[in-house]
N, C-alpha and C positions, 0 to 999 in steps of 0.2 A: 899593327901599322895604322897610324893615322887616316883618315879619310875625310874628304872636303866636297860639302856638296859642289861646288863649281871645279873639281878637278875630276877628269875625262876620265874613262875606264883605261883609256891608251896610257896614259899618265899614271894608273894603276898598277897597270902591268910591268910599265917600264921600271920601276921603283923597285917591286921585285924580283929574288934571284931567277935570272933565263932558265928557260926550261918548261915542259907540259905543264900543264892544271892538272891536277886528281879528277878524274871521271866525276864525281858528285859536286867538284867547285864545278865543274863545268857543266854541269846539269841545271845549276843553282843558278847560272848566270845567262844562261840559255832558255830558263823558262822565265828567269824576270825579264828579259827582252823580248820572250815572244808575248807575254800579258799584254806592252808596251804597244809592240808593235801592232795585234790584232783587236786592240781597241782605237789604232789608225782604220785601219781595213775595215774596220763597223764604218767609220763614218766615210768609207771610200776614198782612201787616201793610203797613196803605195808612199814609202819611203823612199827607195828606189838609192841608198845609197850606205847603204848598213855596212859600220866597220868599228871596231872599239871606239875611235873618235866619237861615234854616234850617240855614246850613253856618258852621262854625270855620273858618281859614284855621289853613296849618301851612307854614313857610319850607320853601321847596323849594331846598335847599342849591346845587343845582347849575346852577337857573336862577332865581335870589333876586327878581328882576321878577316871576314869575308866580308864588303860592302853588299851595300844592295845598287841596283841598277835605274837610272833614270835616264827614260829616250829626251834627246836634246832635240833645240825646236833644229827640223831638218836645212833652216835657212842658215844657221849657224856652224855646222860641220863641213861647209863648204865642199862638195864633192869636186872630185879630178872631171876636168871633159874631156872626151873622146869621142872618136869618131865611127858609126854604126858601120854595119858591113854595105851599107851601101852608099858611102860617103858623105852622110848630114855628120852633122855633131850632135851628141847628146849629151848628156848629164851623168855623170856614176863614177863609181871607184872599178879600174878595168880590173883589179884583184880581182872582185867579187860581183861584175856584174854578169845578168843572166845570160842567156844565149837569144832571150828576145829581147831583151834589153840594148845587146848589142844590133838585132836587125828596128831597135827605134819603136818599141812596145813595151810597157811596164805594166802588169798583173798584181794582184795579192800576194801571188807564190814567185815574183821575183825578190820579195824581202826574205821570203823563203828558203831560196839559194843562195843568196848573201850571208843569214843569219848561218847557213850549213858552211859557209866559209869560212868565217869566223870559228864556228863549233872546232870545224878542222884545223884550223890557227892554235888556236887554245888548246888542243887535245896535241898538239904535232909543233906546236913553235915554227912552221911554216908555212905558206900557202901553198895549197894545194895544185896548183898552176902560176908558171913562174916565165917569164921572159919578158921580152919589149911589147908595148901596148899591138901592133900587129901580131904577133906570136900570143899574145894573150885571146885576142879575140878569136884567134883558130881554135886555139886550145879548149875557150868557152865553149864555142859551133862545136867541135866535131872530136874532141877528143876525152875519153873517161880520166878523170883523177884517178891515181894508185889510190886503195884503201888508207884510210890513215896509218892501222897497223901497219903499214908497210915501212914508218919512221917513227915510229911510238909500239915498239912490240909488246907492250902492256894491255894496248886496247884490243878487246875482245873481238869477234866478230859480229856479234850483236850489234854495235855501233858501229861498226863499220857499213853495214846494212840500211840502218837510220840514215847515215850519214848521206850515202851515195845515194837513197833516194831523196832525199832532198836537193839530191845535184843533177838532179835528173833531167836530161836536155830538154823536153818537154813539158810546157808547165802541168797538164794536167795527169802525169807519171808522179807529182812530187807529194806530198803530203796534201790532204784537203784544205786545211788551213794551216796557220803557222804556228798556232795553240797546239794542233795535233803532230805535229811534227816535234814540238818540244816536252809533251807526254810520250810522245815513243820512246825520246832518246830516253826518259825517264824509267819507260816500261822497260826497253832492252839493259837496264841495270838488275833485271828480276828474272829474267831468265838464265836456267842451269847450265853449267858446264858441262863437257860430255869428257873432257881431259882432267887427267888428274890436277888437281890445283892446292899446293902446299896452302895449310892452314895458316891463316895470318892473324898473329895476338892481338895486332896493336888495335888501338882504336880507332875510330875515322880521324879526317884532318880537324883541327883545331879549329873551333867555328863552328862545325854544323852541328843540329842537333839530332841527337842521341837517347833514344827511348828504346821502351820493351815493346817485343813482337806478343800481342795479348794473345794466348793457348785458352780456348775455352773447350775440353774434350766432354762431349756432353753422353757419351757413350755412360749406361747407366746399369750395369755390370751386378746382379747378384749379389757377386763377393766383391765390389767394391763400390764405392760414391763417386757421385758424377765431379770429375777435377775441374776448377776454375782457378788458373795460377796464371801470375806473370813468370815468364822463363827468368831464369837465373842472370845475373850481369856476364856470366861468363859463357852467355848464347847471345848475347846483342851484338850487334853489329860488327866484323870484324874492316870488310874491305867490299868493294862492289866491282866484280866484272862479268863481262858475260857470254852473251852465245853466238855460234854459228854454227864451226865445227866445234867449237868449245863456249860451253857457257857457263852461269852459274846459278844453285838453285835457292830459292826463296824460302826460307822458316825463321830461322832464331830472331834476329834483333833487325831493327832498323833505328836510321839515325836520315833524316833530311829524304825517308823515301827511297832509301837503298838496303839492299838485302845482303848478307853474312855472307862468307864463302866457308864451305861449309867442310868438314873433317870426310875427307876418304878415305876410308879407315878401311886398306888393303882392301878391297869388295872388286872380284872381279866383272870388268865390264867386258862381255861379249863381243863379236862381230856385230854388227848391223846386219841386218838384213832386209831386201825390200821386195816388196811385190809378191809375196807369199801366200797368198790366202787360204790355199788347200788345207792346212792341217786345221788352222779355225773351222772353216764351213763345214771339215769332216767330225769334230768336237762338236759340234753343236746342233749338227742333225739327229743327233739323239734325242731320247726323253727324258729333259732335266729332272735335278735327283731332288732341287728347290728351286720353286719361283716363286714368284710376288710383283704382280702390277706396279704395283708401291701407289694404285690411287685412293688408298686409304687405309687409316690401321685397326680394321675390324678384329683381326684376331691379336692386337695388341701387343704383335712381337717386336716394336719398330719404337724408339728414343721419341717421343712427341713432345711438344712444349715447347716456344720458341728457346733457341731458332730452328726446331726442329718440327714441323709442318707439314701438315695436308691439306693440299690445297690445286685447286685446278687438274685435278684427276695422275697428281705425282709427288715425289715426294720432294718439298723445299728444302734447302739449310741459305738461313739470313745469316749472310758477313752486318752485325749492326754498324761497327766502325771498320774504317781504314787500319792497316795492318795487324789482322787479325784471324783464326784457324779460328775456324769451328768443324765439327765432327759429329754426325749423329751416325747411330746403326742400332741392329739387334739387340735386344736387350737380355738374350737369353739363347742357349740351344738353336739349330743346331752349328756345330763347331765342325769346321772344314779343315781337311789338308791339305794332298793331291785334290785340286779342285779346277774347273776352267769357268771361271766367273763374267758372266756380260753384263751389262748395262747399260743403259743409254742414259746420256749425261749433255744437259741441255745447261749452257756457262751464264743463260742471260746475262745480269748484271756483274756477276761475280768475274775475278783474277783470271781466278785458278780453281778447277773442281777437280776431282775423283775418286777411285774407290780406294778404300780401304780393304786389307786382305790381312789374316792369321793374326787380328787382334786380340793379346791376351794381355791381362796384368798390364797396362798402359805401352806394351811392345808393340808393334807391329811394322806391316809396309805398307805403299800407297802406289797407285799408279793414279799422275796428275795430265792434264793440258793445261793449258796456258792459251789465255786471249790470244795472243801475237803470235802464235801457232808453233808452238815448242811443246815438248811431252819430254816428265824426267818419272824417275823410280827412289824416292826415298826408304830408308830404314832408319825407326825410331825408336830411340828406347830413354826410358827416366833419366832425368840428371846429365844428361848429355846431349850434345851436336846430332841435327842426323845426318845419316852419312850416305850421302848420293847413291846408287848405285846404278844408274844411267838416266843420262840428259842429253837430249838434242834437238834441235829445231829438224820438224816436217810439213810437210803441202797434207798430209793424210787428213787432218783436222778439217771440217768445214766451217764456214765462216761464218760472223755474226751469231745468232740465238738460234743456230741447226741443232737438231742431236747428233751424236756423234757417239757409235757403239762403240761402249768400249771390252775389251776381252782380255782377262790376264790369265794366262793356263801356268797352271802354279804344276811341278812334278817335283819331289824333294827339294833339292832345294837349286831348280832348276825354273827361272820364270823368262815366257814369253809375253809379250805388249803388244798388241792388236791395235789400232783405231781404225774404224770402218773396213773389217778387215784383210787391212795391210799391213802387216806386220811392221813393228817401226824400235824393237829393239827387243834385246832378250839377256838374261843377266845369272848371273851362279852367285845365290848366298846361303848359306845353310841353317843361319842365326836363330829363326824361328821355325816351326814344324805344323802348330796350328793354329785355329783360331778364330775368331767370328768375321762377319763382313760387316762393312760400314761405306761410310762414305765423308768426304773432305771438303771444302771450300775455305778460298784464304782471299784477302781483299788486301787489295796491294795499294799505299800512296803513289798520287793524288788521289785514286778511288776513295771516296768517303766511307760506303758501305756497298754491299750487293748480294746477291742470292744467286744461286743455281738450283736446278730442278734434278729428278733423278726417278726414272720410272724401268718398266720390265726388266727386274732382275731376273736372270737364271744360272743357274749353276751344272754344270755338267761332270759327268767323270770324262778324266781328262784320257 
């Protein structure tokens, strides 16, 4: 499709065929508007009337399908007036104006709520709240929008989540800025599914771009060499959705910043369970059968060399670039089964950390967290997809740069998942039997790079 820098994103759309956006056009259009807008709000300056009218499109040369987004000057989109709840008139589109906007106050995070209406526009081909400009202003006061899933049964929960906070009655409920708001919706494309989710071939949409998710397994094996590959084209990117009750999980390919949905390859997911903690605390009052501080590798059992690190009394693994696994662990003996493995796993900069379990021959599993507070269980093996075997969003996670113990009690091939322990899921695969411990970090777009720490290993008979 042609594009004109002086024709309107509204004018974009109308052009063409009716219907949702793809999660990642809409990711794409929603973080170049928020660039836009929160280079307003640096010089203190609200928009205070954000609606597609509001942006210029400009041909994006090298992906001619998707434009790119230019904020127009705000004297030019002329906003509807209307009148506040307490009878002045003000200035705004009652679509998408805030709920202080309507009582005659405009903040940073009222382009915020605007911008999350649009989101909902574009993801739902409707607005989220509909009537006569009186019914609109109630609506804004005092009434919650349906999830967008609720007219788009495509979108995940993950974004439904993003969504609503940003529509959150109260400005200081909504996202901190409006950059962060359009990084979440970004991050909730990288979180795991918990439902089984049919594998999808195709590629992403027409336009974005499409690279390899870089595998650097720095794991340094005896009988094997340390692997540094790009995965195969046939692990890039399939399609991007994501989590609530159902999410999706992060490895093979990315393309514009979005992660693969990934082959569930029949692996049965268990009940959930919550609030458990007795059979951890009863595991792990014993006398581990291995430990290791991890604040240094004096007896030289442990992958050194970046990105695998001693440093500050724990063990590092550097993500260098943006979407990228690395892996360090054991370099040798000994080799676990039945095992109940803890750690404490500190996310600093990094996505996503955690351990590794029954690594043999480039096989194994993982038990991951996730920044934005989700925990999944992959199985991975050479040449292939891996294949989820439980994702979900939890509160058990603590926030920011905490540690956060983690505990996997592995019994055949029966695994329970601990964080701080409360149990937060448990799974049956029998695929692998045994194998060394390690440990995981993966750096997810926009993240450039990042690191996690990883200290007091122990291992228990389970």
């Amino acid at each position: 499709m042609e594009t004109r820098y002086e024709s309107s994103f509204l004018d974009w759309l109308k052009q063409r065929p009716p219907g949702p956006l793809l999660l990642q056009d809409v990711a794409h259009f929603i973080h170049q508007a928020a660039i836009a807008l929160q280079d307003l709000h640096n010089h203190h300056v609200v928009h205070q009337s954000i609606t597609p009218s509001s942006f210029f499109i400009r041909s994006n040369h090298q992906f001619p399908s998707l434009p790119d987004l230019q904020l127009a000057d705000p004297g030019r989109t002329a906003p509807t007036s209307g009148i506040s709840s307490s009878g002045q008139p003000i200035s705004g589109t009652p679509t998408s104006m805030a709920p202080e906007q309507w009582r005659g106050t405009a903040v940073p995070a009222t382009d915020q709520y605007a911008l999350a209406i649009m989101a909902y526009q574009l993801l739902t081909w409707r607005s989220p709240l509909q009537g006569t400009q009186e019914q609109l202003m109630h609506q804004h006061l005092y009434v919650q929008p349906q999830p967008p899933s609720t007219f788009n049964p495509r979108i995940p929960p993950a974004v439904n989540a993003v969504i609503l906070q940003a529509l959150a009655k109260r400005p200081e409920d909504r996202y901190p800025s409006i950059i962060a708001f359009a990084n979440a919706f970004q991050q909730a494309l990288q979180v795991p599914n918990a439902i089984s989710t049919p594998h999808i071939a195709s590629p992403p949409s027409v336009g974005t771009p499409y690279h390899t998710f870089t595998t650097s397994n720095s794991f340094n094996f005896r009988s094997e060499k340390t692997v540094n590959n790009h995965l195969s084209s046939s692990n890039q990117l399939k399609e991007l959705l994501l989590l609530g009750a159902a999410f999706l999980i992060v490895v093979s390919g990315i393309g514009f910043g979005y992660f693969s949905i990934l082959k569930n390859q029949h692996s049965t997911i268990a009940q959930i369970k919550h609030g458990t903690p007795s059979l951890a605390s009863t595991v792990t009052s014993g006398t581990p059968i291995f430990a290791d501080n991890l604040r240094s590798n004096t007896n030289g059992r442990w992958t050194e060399g970046e990105p695998c690190v001693f440093t500050g009394g724990s063990y590092h693994i550097l993500g260098p670039r943006t979407n990228s696994r690395q892996l360090c662990g054991l370099t040798e003996a000994p080799v676990f089964d039945d095992a109940a493995i803890q750690v404490d796993v500190s996310l600093l900069t990094a996505d996503i950390a955690g351990v590794v379990f029954r690594y043999s021959d480039r096989k194994f599993y993982d038990f991951e967290i996730f920044r934005i507070g989700a925990v999944a269980s992959l199985r991975y093996q050479p040449g292939a997809d891996p294949t989820v075997l439980m994702s979900k969003k939890t509160s058990a996670i603590a926030p920011g740069n905490q540690k956060n113990r983690l505990l996997v009690i592995t019994k055949k091939g029966n695994f329970k998942f601990y964080i701080n322990d409360v149990l937060v899921g448990e799974v049956q695969d029998g695929s692998y039997d045994r194998g060394v411990i390690g440990f995981i970090v993966k750096i997810v777009a926009p993240t450039p790079s990042g690191e996690a720490s990883f200290s007091n290993l122990k291992v228990f008979k389970p």
